[in-house]
mmCIF file of the N, C-alpha and C atoms, coordinates in Angstrom:
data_MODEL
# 
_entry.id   MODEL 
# 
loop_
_atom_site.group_PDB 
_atom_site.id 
_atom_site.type_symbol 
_atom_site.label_atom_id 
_atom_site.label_alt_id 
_atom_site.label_comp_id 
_atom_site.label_asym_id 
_atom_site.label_entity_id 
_atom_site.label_seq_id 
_atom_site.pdbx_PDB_ins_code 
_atom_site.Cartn_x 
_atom_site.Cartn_y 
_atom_site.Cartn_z 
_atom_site.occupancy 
_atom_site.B_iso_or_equiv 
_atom_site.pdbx_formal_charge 
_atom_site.auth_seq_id 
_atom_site.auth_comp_id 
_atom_site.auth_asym_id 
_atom_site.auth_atom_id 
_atom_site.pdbx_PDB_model_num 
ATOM 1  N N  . UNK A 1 1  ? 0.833  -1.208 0.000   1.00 0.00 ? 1  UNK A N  1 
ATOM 2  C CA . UNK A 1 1  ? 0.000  0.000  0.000   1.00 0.00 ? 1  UNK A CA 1 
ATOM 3  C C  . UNK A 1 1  ? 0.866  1.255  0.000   1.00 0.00 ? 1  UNK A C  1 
ATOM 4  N N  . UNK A 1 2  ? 1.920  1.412  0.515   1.00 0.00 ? 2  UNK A N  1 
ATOM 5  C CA . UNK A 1 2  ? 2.699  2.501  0.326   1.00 0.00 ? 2  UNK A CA 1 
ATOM 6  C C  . UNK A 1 2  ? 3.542  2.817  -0.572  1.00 0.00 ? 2  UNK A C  1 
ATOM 7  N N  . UNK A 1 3  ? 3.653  1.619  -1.677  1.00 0.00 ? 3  UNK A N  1 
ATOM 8  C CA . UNK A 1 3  ? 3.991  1.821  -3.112  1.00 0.00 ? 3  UNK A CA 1 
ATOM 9  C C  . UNK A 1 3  ? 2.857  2.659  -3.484  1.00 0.00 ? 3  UNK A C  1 
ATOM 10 N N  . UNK A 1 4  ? 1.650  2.599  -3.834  1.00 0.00 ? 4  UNK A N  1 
ATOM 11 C CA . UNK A 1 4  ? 0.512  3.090  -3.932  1.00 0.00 ? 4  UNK A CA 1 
ATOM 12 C C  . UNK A 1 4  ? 0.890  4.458  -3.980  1.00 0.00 ? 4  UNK A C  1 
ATOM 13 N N  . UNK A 1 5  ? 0.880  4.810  -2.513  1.00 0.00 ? 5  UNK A N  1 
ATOM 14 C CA . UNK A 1 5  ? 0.537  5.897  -2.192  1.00 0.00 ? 5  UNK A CA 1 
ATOM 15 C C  . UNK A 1 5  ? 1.669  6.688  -2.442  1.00 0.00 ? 5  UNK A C  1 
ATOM 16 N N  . UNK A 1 6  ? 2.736  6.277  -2.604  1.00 0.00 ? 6  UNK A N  1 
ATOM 17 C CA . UNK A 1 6  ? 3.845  7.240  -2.889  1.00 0.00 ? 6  UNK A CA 1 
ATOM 18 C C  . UNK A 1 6  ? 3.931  7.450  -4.468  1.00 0.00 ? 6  UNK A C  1 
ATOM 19 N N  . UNK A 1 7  ? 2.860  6.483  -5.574  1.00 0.00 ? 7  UNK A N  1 
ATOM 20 C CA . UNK A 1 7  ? 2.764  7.213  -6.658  1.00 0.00 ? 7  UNK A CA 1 
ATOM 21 C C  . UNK A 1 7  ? 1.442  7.976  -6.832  1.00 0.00 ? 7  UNK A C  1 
ATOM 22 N N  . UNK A 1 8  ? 0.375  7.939  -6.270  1.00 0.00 ? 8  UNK A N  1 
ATOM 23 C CA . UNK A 1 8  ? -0.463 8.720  -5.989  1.00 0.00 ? 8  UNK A CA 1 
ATOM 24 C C  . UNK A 1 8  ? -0.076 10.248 -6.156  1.00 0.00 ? 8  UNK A C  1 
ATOM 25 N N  . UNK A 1 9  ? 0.978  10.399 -4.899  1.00 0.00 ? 9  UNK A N  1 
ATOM 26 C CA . UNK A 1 9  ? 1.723  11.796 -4.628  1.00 0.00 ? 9  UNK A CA 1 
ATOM 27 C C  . UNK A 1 9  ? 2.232  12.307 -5.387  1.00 0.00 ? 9  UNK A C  1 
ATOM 28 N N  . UNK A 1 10 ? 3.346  11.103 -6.083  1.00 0.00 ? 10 UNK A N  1 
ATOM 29 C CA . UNK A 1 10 ? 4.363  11.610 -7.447  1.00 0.00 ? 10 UNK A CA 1 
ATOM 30 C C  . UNK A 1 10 ? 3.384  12.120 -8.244  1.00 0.00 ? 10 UNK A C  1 
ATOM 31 N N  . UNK A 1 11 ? 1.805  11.448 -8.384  1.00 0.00 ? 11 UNK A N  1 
ATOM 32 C CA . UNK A 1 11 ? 0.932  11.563 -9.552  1.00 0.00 ? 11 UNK A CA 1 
ATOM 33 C C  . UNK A 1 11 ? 0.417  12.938 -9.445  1.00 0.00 ? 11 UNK A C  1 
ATOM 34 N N  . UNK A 1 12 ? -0.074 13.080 -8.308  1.00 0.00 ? 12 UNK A N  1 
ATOM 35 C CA . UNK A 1 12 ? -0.429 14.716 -7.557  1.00 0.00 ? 12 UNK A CA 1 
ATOM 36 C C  . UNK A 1 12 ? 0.588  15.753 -7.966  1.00 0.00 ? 12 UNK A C  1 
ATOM 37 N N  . UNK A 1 13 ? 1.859  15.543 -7.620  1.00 0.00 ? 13 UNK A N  1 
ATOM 38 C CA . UNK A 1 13 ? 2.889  16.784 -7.809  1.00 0.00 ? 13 UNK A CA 1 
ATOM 39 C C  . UNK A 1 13 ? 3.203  16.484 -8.979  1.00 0.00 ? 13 UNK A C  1 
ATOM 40 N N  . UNK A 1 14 ? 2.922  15.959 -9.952  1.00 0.00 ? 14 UNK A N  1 
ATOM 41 C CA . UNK A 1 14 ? 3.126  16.256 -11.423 1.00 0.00 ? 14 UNK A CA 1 
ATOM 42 C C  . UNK A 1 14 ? 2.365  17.033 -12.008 1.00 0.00 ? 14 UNK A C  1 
ATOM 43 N N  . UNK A 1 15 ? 0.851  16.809 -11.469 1.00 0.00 ? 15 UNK A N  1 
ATOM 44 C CA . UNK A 1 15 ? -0.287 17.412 -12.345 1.00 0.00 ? 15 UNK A CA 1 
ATOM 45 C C  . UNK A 1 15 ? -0.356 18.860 -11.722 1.00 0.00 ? 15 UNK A C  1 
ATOM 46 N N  . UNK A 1 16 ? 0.116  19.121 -10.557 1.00 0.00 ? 16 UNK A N  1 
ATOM 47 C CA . UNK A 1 16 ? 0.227  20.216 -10.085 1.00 0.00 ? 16 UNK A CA 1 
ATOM 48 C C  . UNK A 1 16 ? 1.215  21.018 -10.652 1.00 0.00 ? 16 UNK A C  1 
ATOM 49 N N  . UNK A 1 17 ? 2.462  20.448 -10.919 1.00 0.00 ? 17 UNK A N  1 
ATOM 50 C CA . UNK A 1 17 ? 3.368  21.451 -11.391 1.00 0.00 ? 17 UNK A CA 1 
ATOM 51 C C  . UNK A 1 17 ? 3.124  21.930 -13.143 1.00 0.00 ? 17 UNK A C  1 
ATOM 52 N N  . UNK A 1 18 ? 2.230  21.156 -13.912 1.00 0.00 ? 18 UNK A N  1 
ATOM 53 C CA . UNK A 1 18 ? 2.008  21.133 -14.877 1.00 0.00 ? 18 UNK A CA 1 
ATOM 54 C C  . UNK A 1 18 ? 1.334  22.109 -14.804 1.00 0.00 ? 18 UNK A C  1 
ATOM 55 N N  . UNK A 1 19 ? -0.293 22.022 -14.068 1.00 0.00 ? 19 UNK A N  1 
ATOM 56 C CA . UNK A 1 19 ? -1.349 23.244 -13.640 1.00 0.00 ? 19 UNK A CA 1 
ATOM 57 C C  . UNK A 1 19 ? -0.648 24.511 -13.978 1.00 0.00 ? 19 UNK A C  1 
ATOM 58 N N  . UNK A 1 20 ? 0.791  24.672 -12.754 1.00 0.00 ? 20 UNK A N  1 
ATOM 59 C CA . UNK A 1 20 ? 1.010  25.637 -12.540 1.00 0.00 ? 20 UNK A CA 1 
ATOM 60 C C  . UNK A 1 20 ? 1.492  26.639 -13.442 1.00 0.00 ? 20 UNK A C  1 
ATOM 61 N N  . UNK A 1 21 ? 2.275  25.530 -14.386 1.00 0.00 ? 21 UNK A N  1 
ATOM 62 C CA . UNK A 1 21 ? 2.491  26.563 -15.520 1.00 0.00 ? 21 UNK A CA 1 
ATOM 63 C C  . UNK A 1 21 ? 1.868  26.461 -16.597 1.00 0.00 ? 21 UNK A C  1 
ATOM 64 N N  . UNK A 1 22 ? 1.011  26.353 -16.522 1.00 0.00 ? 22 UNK A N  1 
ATOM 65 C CA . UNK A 1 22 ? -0.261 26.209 -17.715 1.00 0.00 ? 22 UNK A CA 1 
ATOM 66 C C  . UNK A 1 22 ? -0.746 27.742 -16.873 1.00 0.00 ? 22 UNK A C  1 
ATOM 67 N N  . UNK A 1 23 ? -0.642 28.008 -15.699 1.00 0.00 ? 23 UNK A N  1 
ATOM 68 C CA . UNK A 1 23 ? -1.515 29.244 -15.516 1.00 0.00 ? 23 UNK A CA 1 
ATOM 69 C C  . UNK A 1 23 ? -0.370 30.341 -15.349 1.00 0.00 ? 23 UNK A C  1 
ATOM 70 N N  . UNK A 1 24 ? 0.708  30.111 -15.210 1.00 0.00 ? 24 UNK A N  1 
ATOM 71 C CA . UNK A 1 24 ? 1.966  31.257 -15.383 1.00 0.00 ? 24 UNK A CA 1 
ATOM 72 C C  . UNK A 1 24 ? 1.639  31.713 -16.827 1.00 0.00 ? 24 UNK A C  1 
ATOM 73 N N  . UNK A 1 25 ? 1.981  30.863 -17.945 1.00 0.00 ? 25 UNK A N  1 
ATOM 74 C CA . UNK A 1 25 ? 1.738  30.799 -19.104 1.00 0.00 ? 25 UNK A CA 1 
ATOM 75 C C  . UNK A 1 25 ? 0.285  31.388 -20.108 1.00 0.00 ? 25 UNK A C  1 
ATOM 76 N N  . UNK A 1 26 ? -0.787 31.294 -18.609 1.00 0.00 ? 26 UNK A N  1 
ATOM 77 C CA . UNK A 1 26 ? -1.865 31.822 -19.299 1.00 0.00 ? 26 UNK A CA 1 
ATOM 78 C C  . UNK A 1 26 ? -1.562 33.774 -18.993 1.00 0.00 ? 26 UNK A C  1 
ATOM 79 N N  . UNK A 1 27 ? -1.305 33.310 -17.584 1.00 0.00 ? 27 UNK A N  1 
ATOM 80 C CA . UNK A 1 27 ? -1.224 35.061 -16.993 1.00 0.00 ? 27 UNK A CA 1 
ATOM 81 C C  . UNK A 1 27 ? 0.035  35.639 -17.901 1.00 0.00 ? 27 UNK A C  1 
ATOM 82 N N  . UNK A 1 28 ? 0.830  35.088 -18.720 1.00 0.00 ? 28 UNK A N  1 
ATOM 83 C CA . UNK A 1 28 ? 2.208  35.735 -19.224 1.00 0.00 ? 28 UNK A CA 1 
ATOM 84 C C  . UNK A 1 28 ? 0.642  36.239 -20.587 1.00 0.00 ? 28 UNK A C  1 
ATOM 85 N N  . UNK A 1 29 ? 0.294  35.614 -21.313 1.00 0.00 ? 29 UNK A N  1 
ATOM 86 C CA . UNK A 1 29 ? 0.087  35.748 -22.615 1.00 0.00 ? 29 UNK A CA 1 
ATOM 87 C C  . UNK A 1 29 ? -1.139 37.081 -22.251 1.00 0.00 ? 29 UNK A C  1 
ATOM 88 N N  . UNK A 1 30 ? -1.720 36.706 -21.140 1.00 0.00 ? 30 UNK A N  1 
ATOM 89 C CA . UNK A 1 30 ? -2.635 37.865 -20.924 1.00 0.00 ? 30 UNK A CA 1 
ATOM 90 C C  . UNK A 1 30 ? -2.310 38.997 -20.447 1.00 0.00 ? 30 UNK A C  1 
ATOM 91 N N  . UNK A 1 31 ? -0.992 39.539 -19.871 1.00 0.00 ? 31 UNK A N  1 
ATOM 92 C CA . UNK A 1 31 ? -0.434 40.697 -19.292 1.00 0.00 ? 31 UNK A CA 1 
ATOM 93 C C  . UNK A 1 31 ? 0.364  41.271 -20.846 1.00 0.00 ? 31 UNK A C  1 
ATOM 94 N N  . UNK A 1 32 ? 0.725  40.140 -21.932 1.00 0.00 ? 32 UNK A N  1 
ATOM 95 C CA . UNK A 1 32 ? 0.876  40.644 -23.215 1.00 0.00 ? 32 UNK A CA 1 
ATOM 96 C C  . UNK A 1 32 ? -0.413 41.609 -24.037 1.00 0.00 ? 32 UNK A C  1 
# 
């Protein structure tokens, strides 16, 4: 179970860091 859950997390902080610059990237093109 803690194999699991430690890709769960990896799975979480991927999609998060992705998010994040999907919205840096939105706010860059819109302050253009």
């Amino acid at each position: 179970m803690e194999d699991v859950t430690s890709h769960v997390v990896v799975y979480y902080l991927i999609h998060a860091f992705k998010n994040e610059c999907i919205s840096k990237q939105l706010l860059l093109m819109l302050n253009i």
